[in-house]
N, CA, C and O atoms as a GROMACS GRO file, in nm:
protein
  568
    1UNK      N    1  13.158  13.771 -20.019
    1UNK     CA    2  13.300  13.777 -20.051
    1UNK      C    3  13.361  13.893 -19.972
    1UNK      O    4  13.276  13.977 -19.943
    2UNK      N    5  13.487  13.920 -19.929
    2UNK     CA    6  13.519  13.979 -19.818
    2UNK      C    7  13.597  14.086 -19.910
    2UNK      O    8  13.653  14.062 -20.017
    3UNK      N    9  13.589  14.208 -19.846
    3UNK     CA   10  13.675  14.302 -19.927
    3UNK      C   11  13.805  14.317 -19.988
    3UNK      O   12  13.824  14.429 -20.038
    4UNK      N   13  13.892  14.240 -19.997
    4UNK     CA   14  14.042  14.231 -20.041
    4UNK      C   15  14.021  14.133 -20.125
    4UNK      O   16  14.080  14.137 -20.233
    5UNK      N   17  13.931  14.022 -20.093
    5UNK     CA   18  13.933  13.928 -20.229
    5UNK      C   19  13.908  13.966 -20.330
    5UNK      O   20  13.984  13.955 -20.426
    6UNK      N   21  13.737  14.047 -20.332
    6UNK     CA   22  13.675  14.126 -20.441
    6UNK      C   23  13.750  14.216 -20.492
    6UNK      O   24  13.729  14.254 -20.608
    7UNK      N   25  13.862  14.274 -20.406
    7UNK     CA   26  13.978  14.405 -20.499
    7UNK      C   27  14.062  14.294 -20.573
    7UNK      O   28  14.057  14.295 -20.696
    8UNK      N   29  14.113  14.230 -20.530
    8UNK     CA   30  14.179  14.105 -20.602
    8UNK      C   31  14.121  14.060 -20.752
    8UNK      O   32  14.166  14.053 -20.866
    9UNK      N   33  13.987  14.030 -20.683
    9UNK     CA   34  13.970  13.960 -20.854
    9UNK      C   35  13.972  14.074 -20.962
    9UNK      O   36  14.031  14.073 -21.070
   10UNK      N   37  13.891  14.175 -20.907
   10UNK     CA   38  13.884  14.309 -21.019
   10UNK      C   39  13.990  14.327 -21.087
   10UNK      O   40  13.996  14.301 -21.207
   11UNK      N   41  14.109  14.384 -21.005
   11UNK     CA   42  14.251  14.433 -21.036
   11UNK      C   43  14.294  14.316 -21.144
   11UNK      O   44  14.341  14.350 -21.252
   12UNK      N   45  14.278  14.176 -21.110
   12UNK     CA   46  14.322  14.076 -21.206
   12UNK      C   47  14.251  14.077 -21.329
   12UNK      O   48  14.300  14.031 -21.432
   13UNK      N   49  14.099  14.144 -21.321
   13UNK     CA   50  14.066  14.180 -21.458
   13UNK      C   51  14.068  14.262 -21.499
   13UNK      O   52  14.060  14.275 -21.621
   14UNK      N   53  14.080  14.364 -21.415
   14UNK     CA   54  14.230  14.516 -21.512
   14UNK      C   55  14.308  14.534 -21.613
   14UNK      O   56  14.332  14.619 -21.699
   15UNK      N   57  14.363  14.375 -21.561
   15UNK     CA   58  14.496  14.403 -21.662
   15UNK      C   59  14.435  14.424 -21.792
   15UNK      O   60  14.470  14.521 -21.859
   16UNK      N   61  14.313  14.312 -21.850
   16UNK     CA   62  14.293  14.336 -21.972
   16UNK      C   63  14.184  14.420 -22.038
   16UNK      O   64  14.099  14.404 -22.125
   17UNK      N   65  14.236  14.547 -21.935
   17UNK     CA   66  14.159  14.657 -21.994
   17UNK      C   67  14.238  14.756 -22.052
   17UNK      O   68  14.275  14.847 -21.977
   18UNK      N   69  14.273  14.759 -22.168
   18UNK     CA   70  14.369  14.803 -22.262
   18UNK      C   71  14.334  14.946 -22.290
   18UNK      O   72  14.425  15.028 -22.279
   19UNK      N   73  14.215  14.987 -22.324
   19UNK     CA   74  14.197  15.121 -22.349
   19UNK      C   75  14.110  15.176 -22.234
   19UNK      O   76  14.017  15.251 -22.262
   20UNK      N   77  14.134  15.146 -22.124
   20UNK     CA   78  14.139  15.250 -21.985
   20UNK      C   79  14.230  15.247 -21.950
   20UNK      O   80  14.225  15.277 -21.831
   21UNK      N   81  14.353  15.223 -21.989
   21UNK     CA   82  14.494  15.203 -21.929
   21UNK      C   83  14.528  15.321 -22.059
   21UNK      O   84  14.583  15.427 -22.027
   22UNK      N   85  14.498  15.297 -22.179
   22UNK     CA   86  14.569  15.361 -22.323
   22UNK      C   87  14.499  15.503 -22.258
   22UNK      O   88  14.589  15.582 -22.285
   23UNK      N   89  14.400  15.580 -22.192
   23UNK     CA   90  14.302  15.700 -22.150
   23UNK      C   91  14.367  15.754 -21.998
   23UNK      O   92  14.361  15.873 -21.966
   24UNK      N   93  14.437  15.639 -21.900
   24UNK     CA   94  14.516  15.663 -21.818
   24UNK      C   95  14.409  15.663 -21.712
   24UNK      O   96  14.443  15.745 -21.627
   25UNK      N   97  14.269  15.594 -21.672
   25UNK     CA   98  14.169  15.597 -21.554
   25UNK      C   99  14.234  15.458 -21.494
   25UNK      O  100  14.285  15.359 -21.546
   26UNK      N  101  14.212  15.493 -21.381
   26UNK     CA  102  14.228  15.369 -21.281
   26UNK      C  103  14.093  15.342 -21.179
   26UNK      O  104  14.013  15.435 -21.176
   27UNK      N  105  14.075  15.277 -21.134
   27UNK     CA  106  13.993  15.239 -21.038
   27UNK      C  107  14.007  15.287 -20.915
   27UNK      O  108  14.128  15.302 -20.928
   28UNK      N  109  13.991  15.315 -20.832
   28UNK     CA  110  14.015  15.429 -20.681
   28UNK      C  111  13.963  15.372 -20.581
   28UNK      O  112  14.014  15.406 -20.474
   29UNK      N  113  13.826  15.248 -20.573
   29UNK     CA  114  13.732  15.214 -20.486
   29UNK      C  115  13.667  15.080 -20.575
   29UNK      O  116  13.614  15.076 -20.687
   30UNK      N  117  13.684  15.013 -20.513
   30UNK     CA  118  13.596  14.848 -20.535
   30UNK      C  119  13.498  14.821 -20.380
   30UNK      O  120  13.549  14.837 -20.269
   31UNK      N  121  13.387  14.787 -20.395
   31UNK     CA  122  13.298  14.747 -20.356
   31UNK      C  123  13.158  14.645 -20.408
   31UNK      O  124  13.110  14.669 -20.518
   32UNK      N  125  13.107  14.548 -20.335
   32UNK     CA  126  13.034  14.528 -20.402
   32UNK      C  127  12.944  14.600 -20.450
   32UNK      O  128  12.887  14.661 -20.360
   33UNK      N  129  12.880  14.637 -20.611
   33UNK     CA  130  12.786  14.688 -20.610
   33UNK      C  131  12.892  14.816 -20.645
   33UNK      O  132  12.892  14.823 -20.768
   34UNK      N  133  12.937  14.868 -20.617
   34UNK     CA  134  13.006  14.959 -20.645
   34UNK      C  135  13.137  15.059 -20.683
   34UNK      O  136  13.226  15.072 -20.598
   35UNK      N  137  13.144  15.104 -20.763
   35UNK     CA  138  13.309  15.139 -20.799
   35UNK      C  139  13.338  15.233 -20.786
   35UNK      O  140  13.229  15.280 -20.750
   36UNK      N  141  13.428  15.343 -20.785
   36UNK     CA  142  13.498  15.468 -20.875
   36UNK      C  143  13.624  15.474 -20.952
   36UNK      O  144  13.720  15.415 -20.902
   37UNK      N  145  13.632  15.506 -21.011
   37UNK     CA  146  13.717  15.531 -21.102
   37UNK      C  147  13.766  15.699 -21.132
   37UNK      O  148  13.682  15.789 -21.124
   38UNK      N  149  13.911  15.729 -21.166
   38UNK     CA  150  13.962  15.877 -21.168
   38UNK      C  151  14.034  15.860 -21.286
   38UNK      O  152  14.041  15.752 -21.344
   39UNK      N  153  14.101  15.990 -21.336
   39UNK     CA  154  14.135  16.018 -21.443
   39UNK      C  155  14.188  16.162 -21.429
   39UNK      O  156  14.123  16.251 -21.374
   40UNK      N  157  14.300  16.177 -21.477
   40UNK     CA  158  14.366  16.334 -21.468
   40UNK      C  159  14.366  16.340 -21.596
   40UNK      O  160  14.404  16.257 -21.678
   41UNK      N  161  14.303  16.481 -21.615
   41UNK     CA  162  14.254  16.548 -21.742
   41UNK      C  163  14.413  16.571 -21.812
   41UNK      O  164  14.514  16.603 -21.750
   42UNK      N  165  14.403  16.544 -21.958
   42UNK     CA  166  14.538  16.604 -22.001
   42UNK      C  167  14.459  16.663 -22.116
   42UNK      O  168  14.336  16.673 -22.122
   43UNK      N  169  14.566  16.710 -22.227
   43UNK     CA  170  14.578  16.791 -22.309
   43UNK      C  171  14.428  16.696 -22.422
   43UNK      O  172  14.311  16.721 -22.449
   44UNK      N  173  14.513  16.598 -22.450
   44UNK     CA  174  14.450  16.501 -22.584
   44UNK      C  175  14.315  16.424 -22.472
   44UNK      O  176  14.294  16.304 -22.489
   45UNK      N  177  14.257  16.476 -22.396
   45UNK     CA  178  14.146  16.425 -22.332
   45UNK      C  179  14.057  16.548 -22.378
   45UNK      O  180  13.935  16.539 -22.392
   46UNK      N  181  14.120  16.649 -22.397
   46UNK     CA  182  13.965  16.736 -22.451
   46UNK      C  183  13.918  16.766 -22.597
   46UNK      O  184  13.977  16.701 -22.683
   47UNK      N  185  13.840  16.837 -22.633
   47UNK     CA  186  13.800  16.877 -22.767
   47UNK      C  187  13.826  17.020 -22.763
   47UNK      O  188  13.896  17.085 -22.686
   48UNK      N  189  13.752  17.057 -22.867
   48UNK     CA  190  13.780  17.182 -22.962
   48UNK      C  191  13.762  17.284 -22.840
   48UNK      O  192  13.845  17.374 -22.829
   49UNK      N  193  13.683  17.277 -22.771
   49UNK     CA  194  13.658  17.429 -22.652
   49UNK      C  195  13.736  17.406 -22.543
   49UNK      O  196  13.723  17.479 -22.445
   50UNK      N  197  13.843  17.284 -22.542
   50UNK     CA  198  13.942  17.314 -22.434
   50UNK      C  199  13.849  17.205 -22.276
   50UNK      O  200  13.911  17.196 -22.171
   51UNK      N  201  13.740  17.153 -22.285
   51UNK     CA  202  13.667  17.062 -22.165
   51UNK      C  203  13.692  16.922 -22.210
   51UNK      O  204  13.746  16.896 -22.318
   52UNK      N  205  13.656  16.842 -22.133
   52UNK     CA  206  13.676  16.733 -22.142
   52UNK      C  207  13.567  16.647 -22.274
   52UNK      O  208  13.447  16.676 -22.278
   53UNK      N  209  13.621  16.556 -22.360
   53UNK     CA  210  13.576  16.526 -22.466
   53UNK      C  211  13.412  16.455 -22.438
   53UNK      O  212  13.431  16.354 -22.371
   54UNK      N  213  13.315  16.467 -22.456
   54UNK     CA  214  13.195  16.330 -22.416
   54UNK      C  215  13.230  16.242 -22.463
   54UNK      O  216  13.335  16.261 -22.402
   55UNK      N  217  13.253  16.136 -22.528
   55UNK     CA  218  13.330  16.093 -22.529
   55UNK      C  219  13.353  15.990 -22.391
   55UNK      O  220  13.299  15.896 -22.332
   56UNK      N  221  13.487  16.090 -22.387
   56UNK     CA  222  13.591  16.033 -22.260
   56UNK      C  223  13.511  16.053 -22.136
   56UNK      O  224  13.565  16.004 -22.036
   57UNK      N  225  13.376  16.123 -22.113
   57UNK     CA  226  13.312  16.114 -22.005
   57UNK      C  227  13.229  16.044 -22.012
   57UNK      O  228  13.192  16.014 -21.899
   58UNK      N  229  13.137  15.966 -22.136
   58UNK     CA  230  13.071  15.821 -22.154
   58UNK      C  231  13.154  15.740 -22.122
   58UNK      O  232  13.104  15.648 -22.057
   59UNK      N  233  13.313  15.727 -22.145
   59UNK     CA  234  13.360  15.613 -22.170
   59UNK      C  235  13.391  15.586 -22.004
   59UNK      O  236  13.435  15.472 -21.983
   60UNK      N  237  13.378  15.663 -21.895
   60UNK     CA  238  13.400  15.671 -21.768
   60UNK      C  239  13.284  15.652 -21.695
   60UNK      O  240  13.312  15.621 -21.579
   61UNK      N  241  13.174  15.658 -21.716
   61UNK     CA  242  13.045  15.634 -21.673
   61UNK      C  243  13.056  15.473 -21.692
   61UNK      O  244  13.080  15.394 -21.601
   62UNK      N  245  13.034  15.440 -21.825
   62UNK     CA  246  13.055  15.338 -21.855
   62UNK      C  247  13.151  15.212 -21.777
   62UNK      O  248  13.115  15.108 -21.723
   63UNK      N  249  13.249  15.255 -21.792
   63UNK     CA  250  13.366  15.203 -21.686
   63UNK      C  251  13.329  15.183 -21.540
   63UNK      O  252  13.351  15.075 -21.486
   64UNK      N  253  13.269  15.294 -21.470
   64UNK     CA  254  13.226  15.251 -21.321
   64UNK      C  255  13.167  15.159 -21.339
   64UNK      O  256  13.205  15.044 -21.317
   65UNK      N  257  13.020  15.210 -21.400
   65UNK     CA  258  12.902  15.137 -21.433
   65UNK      C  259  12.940  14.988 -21.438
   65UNK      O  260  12.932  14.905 -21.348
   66UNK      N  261  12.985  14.973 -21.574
   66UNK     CA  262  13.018  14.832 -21.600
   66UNK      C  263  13.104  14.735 -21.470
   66UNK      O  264  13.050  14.638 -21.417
   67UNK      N  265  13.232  14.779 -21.438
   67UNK     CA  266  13.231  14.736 -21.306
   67UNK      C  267  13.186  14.719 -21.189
   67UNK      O  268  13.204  14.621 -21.117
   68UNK      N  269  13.122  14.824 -21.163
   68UNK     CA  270  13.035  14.774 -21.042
   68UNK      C  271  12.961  14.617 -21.054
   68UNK      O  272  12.959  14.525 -20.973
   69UNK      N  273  12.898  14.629 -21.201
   69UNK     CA  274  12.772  14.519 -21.226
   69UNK      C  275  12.925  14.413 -21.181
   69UNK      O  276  12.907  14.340 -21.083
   70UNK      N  277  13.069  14.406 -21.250
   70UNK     CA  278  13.150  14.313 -21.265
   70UNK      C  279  13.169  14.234 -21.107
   70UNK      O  280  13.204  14.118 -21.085
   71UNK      N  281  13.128  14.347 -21.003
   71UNK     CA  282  13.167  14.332 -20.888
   71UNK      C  283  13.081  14.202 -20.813
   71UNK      O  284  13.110  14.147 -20.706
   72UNK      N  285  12.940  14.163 -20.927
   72UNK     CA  286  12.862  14.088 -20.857
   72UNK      C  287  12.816  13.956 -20.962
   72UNK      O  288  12.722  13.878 -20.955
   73UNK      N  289  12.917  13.969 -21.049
   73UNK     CA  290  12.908  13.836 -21.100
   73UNK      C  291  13.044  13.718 -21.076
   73UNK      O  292  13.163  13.746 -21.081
   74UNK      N  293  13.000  13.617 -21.057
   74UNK     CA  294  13.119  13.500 -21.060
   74UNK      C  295  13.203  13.478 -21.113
   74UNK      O  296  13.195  13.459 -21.234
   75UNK      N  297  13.303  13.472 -21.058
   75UNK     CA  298  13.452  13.490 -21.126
   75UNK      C  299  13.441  13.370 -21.195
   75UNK      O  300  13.397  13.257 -21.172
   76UNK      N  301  13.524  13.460 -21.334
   76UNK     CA  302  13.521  13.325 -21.481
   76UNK      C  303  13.358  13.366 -21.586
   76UNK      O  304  13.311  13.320 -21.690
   77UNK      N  305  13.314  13.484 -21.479
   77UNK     CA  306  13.202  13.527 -21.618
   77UNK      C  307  13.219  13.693 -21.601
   77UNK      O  308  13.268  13.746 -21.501
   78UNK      N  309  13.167  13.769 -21.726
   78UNK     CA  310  13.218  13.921 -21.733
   78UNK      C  311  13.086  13.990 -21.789
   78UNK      O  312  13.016  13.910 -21.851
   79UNK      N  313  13.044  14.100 -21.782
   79UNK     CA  314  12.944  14.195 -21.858
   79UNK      C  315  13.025  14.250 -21.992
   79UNK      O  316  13.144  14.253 -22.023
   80UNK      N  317  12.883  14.299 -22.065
   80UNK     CA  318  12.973  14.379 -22.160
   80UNK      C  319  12.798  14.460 -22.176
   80UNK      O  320  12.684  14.417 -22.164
   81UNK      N  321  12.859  14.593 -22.207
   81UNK     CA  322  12.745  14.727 -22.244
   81UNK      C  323  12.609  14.645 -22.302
   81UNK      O  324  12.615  14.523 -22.321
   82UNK      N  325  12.535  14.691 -22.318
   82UNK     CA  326  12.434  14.694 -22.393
   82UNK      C  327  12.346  14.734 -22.450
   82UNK      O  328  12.282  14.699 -22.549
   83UNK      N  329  12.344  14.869 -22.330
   83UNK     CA  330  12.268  15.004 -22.354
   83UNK      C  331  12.364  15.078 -22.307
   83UNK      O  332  12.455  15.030 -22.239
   84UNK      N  333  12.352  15.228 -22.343
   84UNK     CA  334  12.422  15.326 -22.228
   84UNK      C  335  12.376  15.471 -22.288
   84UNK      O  336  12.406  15.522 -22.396
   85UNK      N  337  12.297  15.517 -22.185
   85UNK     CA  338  12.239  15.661 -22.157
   85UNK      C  339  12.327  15.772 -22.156
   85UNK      O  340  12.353  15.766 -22.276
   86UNK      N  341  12.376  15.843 -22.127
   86UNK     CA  342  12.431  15.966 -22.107
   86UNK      C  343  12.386  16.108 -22.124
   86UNK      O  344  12.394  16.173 -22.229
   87UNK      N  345  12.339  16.148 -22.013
   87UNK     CA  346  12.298  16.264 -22.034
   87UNK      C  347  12.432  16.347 -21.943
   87UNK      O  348  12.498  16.304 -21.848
   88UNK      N  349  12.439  16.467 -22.008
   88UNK     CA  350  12.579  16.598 -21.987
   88UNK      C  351  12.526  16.687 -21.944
   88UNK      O  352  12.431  16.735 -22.006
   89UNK      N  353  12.579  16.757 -21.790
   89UNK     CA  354  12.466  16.840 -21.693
   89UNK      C  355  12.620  16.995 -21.737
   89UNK      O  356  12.592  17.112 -21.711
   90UNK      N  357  12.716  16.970 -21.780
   90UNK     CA  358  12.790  17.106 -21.727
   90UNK      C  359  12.971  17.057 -21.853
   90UNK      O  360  13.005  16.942 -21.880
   91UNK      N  361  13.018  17.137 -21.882
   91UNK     CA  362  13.162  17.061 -21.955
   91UNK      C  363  13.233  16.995 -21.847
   91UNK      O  364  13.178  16.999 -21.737
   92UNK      N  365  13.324  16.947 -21.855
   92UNK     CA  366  13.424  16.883 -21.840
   92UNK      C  367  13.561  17.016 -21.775
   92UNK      O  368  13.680  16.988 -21.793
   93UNK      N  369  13.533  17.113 -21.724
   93UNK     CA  370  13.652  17.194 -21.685
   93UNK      C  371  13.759  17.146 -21.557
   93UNK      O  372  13.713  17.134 -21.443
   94UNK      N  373  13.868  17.125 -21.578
   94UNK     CA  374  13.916  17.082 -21.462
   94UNK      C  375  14.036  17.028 -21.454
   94UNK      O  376  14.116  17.031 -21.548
   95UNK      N  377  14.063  16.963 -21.321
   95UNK     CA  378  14.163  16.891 -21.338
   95UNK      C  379  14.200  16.697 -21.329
   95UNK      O  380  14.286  16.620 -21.372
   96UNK      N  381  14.069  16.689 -21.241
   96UNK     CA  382  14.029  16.517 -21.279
   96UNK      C  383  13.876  16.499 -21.305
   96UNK      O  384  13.784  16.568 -21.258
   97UNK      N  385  13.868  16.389 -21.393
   97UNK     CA  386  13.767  16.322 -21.408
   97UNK      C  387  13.731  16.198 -21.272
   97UNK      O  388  13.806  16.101 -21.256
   98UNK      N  389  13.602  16.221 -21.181
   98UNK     CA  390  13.581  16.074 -21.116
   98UNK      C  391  13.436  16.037 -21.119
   98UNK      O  392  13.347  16.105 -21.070
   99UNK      N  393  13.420  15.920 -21.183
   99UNK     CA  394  13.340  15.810 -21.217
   99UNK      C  395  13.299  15.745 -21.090
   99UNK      O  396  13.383  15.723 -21.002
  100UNK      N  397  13.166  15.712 -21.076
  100UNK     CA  398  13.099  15.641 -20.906
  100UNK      C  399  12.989  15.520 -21.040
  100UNK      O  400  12.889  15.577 -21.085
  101UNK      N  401  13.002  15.432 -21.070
  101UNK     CA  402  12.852  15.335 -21.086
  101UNK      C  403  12.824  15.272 -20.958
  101UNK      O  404  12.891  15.279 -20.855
  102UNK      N  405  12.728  15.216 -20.976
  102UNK     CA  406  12.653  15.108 -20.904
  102UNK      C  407  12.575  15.084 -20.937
  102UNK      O  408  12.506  15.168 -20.994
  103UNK      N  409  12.517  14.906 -20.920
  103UNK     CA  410  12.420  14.859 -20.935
  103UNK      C  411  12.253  14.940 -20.856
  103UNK      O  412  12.246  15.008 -20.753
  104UNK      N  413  12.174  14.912 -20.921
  104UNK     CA  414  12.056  14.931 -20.911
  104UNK      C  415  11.975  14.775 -20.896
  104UNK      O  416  11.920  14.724 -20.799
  105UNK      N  417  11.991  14.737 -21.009
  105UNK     CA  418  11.934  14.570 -20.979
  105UNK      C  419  12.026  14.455 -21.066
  105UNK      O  420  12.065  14.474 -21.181
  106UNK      N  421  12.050  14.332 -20.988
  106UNK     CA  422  12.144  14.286 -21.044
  106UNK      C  423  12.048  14.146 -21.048
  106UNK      O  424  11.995  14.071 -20.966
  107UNK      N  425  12.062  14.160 -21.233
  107UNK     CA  426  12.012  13.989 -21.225
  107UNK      C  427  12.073  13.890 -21.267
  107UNK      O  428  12.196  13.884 -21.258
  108UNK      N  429  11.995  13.784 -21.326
  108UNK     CA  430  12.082  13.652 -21.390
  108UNK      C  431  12.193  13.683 -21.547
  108UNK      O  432  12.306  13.660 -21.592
  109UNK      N  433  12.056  13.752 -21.582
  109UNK     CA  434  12.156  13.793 -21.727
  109UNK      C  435  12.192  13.936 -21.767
  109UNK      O  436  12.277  13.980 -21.843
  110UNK      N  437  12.082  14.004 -21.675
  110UNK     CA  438  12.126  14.152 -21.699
  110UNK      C  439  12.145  14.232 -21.544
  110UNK      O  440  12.101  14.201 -21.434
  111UNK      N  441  12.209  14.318 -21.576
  111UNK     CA  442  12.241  14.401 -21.462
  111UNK      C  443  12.232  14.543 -21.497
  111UNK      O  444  12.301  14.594 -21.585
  112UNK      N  445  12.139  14.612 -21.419
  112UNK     CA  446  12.079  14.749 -21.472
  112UNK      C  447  12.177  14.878 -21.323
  112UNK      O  448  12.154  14.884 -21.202
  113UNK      N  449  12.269  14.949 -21.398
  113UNK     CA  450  12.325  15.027 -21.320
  113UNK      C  451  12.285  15.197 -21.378
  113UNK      O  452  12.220  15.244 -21.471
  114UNK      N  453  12.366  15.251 -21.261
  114UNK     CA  454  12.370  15.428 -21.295
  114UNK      C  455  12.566  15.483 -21.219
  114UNK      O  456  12.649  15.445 -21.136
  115UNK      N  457  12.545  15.585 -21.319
  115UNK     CA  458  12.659  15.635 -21.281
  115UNK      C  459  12.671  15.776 -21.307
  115UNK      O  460  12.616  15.825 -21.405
  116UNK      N  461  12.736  15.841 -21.229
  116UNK     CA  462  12.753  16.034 -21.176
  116UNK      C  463  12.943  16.027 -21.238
  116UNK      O  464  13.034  15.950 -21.206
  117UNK      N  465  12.940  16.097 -21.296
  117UNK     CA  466  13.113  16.197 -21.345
  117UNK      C  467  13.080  16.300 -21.332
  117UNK      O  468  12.985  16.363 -21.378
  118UNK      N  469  13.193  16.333 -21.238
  118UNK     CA  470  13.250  16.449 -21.175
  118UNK      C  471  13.329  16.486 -21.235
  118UNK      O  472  13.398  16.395 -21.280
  119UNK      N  473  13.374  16.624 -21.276
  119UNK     CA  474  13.491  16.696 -21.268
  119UNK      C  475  13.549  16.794 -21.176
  119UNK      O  476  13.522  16.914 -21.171
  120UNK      N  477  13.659  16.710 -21.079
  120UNK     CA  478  13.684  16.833 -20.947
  120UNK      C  479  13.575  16.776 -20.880
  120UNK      O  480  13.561  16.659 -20.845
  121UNK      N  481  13.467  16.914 -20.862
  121UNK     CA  482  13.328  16.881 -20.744
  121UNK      C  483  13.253  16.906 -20.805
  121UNK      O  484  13.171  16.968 -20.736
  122UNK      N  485  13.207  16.895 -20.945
  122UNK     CA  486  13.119  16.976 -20.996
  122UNK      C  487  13.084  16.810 -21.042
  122UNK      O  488  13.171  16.725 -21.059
  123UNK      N  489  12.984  16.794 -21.053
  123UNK     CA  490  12.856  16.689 -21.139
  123UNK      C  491  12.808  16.698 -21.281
  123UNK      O  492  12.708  16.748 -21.332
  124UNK      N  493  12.937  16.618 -21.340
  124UNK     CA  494  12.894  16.715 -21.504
  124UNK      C  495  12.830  16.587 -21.668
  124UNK      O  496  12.827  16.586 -21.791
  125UNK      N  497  12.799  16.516 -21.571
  125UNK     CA  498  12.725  16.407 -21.596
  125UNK      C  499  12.643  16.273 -21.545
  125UNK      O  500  12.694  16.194 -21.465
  126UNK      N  501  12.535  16.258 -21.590
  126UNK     CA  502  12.456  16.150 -21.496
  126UNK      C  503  12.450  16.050 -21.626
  126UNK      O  504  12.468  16.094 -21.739
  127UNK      N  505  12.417  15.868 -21.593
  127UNK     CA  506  12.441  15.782 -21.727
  127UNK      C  507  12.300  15.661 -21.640
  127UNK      O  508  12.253  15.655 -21.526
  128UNK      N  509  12.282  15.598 -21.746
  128UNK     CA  510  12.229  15.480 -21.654
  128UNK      C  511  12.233  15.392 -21.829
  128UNK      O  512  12.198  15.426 -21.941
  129UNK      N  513  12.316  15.230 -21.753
  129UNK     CA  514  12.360  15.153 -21.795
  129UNK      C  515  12.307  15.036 -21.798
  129UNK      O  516  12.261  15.007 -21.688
  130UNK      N  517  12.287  14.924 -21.904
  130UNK     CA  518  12.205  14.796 -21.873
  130UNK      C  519  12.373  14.698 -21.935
  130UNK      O  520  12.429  14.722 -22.043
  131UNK      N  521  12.427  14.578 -21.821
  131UNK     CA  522  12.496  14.561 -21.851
  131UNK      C  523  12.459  14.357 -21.860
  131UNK      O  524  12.404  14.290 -21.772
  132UNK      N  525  12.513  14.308 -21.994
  132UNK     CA  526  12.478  14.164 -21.998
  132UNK      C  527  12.604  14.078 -21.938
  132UNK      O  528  12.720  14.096 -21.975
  133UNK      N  529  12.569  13.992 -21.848
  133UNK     CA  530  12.635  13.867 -21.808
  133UNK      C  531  12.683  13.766 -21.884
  133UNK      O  532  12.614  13.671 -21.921
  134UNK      N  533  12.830  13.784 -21.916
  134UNK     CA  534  12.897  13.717 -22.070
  134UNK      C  535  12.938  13.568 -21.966
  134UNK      O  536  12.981  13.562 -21.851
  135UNK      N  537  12.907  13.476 -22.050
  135UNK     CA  538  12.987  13.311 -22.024
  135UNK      C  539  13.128  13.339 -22.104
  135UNK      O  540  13.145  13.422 -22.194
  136UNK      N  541  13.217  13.256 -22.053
  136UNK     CA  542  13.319  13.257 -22.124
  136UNK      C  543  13.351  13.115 -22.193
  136UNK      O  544  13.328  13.004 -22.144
  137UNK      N  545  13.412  13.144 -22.323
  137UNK     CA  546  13.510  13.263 -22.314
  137UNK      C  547  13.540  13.354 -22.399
  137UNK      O  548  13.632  13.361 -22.481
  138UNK      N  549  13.428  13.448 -22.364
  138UNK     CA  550  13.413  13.572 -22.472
  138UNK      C  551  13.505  13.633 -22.450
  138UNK      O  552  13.551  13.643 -22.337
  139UNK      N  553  13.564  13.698 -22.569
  139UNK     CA  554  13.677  13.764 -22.542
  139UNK      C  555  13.689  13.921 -22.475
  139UNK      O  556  13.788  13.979 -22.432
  140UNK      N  557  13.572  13.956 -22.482
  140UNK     CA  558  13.513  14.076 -22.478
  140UNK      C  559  13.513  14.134 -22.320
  140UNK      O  560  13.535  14.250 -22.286
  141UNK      N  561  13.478  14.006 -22.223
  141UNK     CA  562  13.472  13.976 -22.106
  141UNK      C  563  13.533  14.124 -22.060
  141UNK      O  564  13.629  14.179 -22.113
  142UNK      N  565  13.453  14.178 -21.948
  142UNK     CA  566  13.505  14.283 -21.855
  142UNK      C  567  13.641  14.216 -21.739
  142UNK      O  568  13.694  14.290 -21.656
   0.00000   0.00000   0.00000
């Protein structure tokens, strides 16, 4: 699939991503196999010490992650989580959050990814994700 199509279909399944739109992340990079995603830190994105919430930095791991796998299944079918790791190397200080997944191995029903969040330049989380291949028409669909 050629690069503008694959941004195409993604973006068309954007729209019904309601609470990465309600968190304010967008997507930055579509590839097969691979995504990023950004996020400008605001006020109600952190917790009690003033860094970015875990939370909101699972929910961005997650997000690459899961898209990337989205990037290599057939349009009219979607992933949804199944597992998700998160380990936290440093807080959240800063001024954006950016999210990188990609596939690792992509199969029939599962798709096993990893994903790095950044804050700024700093590496303040590593995740690795197992994501399932939904038929539709789950509503759930990525």
């Amino acid at each position: 699939m050629n690069t503008e199509a694959l941004e195409t279909r993604i973006r068309r399944k954007l729209t019904r991503q309601h609470f990465m739109h309600h968190i304010g992340a967008d997507l930055t990079r579509i590839e097969e196999g691979r995504v990023e995603a950004e996020l400008t830190l605001q006020q109600e994105h952190q917790q009690h010490g003033g860094f970015a919430h875990g939370g909101l930095v699972a929910t961005m791991a997650d997000l690459a992650a899961g898209f990337a796998a989205v990037t290599l299944v057939p349009d009219g079918k979607g992933v949804v989580t199944v597992e998700l790791k998160t380990s936290y190397l440093h807080p959240g200080v800063g001024k954006k959050l950016r999210a990188v997944g990609w596939v690792l191995k992509a199969g029939r029903r599962l798709h096993f990814c990893e994903a790095e969040v950044w804050c700024d330049e700093r590496l303040i989380a590593k995740a690795s994700a197992t994501m399932a291949v939904t038929e539709p028409p789950a509503a759930a669909c990525m």
